[in-house]
TIVO-382913 format. One record per atom (N, C-alpha, C, O): residue in one letter; x, y, z. Coordinates in pm, whole numbers, plus 32768, in hexadecimal, padded with zeros to 4 digits. Each point is the difference from the previous one (the first is absolute). Layout:
! residues N
AXYZ
...
This chain:
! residues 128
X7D2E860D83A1
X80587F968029
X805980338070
X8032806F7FF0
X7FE27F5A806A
X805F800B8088
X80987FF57FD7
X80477FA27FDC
X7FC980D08037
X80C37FD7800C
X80697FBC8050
X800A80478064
X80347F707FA4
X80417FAE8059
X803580498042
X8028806E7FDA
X7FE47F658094
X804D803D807C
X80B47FF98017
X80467FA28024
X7FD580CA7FC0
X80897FF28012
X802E8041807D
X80128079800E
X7FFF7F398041
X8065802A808C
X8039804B800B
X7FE0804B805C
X80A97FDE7F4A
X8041800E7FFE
X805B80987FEB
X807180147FD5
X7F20804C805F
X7FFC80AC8011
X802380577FAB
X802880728016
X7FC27F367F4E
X803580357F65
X7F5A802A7FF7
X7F9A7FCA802A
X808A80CE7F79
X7F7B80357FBA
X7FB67F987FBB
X803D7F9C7FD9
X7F4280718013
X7FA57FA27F94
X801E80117FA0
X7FCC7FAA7FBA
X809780BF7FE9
X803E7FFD7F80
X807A7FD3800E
X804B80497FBF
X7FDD7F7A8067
X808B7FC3802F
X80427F927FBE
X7FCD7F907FFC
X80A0808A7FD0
X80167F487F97
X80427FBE808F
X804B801A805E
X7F4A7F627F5C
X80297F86804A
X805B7FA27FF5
X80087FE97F87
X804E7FC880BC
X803F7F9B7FFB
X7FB47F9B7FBB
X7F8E800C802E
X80727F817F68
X7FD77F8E7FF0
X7FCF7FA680A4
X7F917FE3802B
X80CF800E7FFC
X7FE57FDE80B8
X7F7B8048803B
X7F917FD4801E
X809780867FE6
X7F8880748023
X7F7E7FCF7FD2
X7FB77FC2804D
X802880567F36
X7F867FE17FAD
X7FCF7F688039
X7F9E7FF4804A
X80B97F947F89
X7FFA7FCB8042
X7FE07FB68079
X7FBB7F9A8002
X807A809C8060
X7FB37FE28098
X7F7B80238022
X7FB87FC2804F
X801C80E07F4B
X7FB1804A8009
X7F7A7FBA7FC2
X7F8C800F8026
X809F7FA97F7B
X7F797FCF7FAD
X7FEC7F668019
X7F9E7FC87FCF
X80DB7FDD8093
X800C7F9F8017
X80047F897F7D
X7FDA7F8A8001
X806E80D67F81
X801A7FAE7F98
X80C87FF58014
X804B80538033
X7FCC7F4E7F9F
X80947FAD8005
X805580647FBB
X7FC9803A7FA2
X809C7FE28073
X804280507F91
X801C7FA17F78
X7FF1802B7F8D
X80337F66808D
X802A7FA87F5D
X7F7E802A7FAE
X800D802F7F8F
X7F637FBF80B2
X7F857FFE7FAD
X801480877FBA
X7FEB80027F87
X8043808680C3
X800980947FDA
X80427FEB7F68
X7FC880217F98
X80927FB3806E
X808580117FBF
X7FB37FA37F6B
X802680217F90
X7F747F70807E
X7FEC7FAD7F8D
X7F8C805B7FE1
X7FD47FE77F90
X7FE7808080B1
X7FC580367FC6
X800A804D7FA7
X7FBE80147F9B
X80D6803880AB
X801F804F7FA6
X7FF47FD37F50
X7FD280387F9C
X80777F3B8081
X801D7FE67F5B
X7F567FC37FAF
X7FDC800C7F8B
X7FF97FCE80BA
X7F547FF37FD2
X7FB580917FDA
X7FCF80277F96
X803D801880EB
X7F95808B7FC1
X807480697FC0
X8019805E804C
X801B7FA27F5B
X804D808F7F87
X7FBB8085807C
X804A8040804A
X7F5D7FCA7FB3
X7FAE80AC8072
X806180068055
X803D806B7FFA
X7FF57F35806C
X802F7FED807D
X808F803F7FE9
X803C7FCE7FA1
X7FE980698086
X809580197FD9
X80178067809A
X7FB0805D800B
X80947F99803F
X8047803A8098
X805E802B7FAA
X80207FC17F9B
X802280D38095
X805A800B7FFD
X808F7FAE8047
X80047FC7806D
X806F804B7F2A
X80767F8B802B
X806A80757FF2
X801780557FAA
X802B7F8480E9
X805880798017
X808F7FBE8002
X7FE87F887FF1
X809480868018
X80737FB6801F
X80027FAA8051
X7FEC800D8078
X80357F737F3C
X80187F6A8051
X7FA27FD97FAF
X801E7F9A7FC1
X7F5980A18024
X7F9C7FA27F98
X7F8A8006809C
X7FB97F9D8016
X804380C38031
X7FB47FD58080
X7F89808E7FCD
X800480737FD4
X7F9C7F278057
X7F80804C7FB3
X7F988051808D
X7FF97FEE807A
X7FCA80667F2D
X7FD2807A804F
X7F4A80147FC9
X7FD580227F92
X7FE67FBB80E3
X7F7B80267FBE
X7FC380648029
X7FF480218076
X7FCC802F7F00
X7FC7807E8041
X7F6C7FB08018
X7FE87F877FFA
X7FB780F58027
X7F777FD3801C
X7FA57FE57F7D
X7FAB7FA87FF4
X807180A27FC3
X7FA37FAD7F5B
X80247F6F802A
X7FA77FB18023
X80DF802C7FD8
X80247F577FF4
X7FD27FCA805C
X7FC27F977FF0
X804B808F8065
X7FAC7FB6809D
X7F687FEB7FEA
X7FD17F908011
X7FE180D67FCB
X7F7C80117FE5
X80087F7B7F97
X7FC37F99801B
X809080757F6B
X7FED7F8C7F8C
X7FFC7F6B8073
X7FA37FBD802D
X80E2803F7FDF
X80047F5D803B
X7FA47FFE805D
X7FF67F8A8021
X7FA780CB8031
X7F907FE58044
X7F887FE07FBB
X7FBC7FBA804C
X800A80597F47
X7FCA7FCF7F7E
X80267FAC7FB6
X7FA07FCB7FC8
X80B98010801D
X80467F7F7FBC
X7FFC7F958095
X7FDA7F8E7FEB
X8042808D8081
X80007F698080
X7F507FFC8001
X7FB77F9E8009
X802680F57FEB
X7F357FC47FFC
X7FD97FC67F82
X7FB87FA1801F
X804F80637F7E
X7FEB7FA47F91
X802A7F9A7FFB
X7FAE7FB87FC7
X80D07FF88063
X80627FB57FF7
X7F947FB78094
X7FB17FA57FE8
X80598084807E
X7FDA7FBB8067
X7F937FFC8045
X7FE17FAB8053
X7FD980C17F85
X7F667FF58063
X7FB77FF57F8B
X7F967FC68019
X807B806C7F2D
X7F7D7FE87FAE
X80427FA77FB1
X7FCD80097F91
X80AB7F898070
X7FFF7FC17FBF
X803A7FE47F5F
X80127F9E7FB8
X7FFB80C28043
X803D80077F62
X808E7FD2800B
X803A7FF2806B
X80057FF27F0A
X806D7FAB7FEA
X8076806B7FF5
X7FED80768020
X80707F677FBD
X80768094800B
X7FCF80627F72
X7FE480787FFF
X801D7F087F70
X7FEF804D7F96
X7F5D803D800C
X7FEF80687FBF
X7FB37F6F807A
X7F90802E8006
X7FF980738046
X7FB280577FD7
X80A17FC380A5
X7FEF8083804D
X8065803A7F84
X7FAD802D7FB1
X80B27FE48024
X8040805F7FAC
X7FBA801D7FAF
X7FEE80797FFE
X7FC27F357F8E
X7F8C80207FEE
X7F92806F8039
X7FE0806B7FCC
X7FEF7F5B80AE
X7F9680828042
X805F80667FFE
X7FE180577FAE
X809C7FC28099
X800D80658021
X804680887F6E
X800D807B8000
X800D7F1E7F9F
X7FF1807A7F5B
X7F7080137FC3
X7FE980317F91
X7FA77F9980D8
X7F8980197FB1
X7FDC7FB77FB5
X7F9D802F7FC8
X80827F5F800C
X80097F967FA1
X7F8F7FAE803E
X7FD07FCC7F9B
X7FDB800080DF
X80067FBA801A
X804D7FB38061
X805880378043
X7F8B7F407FCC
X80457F9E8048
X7FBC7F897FFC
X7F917FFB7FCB
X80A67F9F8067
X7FDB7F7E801F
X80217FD0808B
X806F80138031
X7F1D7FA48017
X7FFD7FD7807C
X80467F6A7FED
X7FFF7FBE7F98
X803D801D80E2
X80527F70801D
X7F5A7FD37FF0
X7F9880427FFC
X80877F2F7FFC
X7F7F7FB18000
X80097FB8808B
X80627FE38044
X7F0380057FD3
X801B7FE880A6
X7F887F927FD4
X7F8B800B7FDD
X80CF7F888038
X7FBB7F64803C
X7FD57FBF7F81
X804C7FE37FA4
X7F198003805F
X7FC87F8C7F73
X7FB0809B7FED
X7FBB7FE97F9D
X8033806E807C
X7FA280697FCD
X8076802F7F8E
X7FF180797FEF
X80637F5F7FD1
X805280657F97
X7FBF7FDD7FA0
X7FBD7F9A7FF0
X805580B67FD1
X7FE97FD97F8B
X80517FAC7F6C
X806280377FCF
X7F757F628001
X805E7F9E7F9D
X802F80327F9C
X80258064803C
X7FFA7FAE7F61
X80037FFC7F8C
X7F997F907F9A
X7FC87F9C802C
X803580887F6A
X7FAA7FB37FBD
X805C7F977FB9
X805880167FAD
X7F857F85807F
X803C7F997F89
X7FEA7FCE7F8B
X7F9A7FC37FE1
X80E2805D7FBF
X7FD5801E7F85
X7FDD7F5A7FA8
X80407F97800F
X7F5B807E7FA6
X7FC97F827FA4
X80467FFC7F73
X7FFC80687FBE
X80367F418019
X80257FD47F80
X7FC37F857F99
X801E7FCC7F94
X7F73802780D8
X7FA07F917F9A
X7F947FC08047
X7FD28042805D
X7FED7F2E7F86
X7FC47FC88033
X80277F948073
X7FC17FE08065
X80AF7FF77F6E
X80457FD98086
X8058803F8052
X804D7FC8804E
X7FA9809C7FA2
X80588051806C
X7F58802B8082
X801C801F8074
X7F727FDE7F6B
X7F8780378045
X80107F5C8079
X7FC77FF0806B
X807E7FCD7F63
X7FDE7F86807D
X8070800E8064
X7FF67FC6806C
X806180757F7A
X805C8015805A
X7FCB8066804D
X7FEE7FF6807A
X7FF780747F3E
X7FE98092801D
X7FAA7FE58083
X801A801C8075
X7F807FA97F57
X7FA07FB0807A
X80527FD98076
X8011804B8061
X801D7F4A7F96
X80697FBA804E
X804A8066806A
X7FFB7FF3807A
X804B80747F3D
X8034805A802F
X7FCB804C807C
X802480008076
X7F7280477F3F
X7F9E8034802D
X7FD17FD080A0
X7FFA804A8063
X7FEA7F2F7F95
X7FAE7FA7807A
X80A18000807E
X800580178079
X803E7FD37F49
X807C80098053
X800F8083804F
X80118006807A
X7FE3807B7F1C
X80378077805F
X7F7A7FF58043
X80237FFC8075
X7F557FFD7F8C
X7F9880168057
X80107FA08076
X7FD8801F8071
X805D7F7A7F76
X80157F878091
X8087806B8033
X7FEA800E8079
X806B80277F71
X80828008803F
X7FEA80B3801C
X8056802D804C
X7F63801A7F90
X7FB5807E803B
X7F9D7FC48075
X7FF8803B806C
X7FC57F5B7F7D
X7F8B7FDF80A6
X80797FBC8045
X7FF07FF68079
X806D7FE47F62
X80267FB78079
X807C809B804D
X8007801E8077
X803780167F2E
X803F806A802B
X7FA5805F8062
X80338051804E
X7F687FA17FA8
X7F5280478050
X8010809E7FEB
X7FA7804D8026
């Protein structure tokens, strides 16, 4: 994996500004900061004022967490997931997701179920 380019004539082991990281990976700082509280792993050091400092493990992380999150798709709890090894779950993309099964409680619940059924298949072709 390629390391981001930092301008800015600090060693490649160098803690970063939030800003820094930031500009560098062309993710928002607010998004940084909600990551933090989503992925528990993520943790920058926080120095006086509460102004946070990333070494390169963390940089490397949030460069794996914005590629799961944004180029393969997975959901926040699904990449936290992949990234403890657990697994994950992908966002669903379009009428290809997959449903859930709808559950039966008798003989007239199968005519709805039907019903149901014919609906999400018209409103998946028309979504295309």
């Amino acid at each position: 994996m390629e390391r981001p380019v930092f301008a800015d004539g600090k060693a490649p082991d160098a803690l970063r500004t939030i800003g820094e990281v930031a500009a560098a990976l062309g993710i928002r700082q607010h998004v940084l900061r909600y990551w933090e509280e989503q992925f528990p792993m993520l943790r920058p050091l926080k120095r006086s004022g509460g102004r946070r400092y990333y070494r390169p493990d963390d940089i490397a992380l949030v460069e794996r967490i914005d590629r799961l999150v944004h180029r393969e798709g997975y959901t926040l709890r699904g990449a936290r997931l992949a990234l403890q090894g657990k697994g994950g779950e992908k966002a669903p993309v379009g009428a290809e997701a997959a449903t859930p099964p709808i559950p039966s409680t008798g003989p007239a619940s199968s005519e709805l179920v039907d019903r149901l059924r014919a609906l999400r298949n018209r409103l998946g072709a028309a979504l295309g």
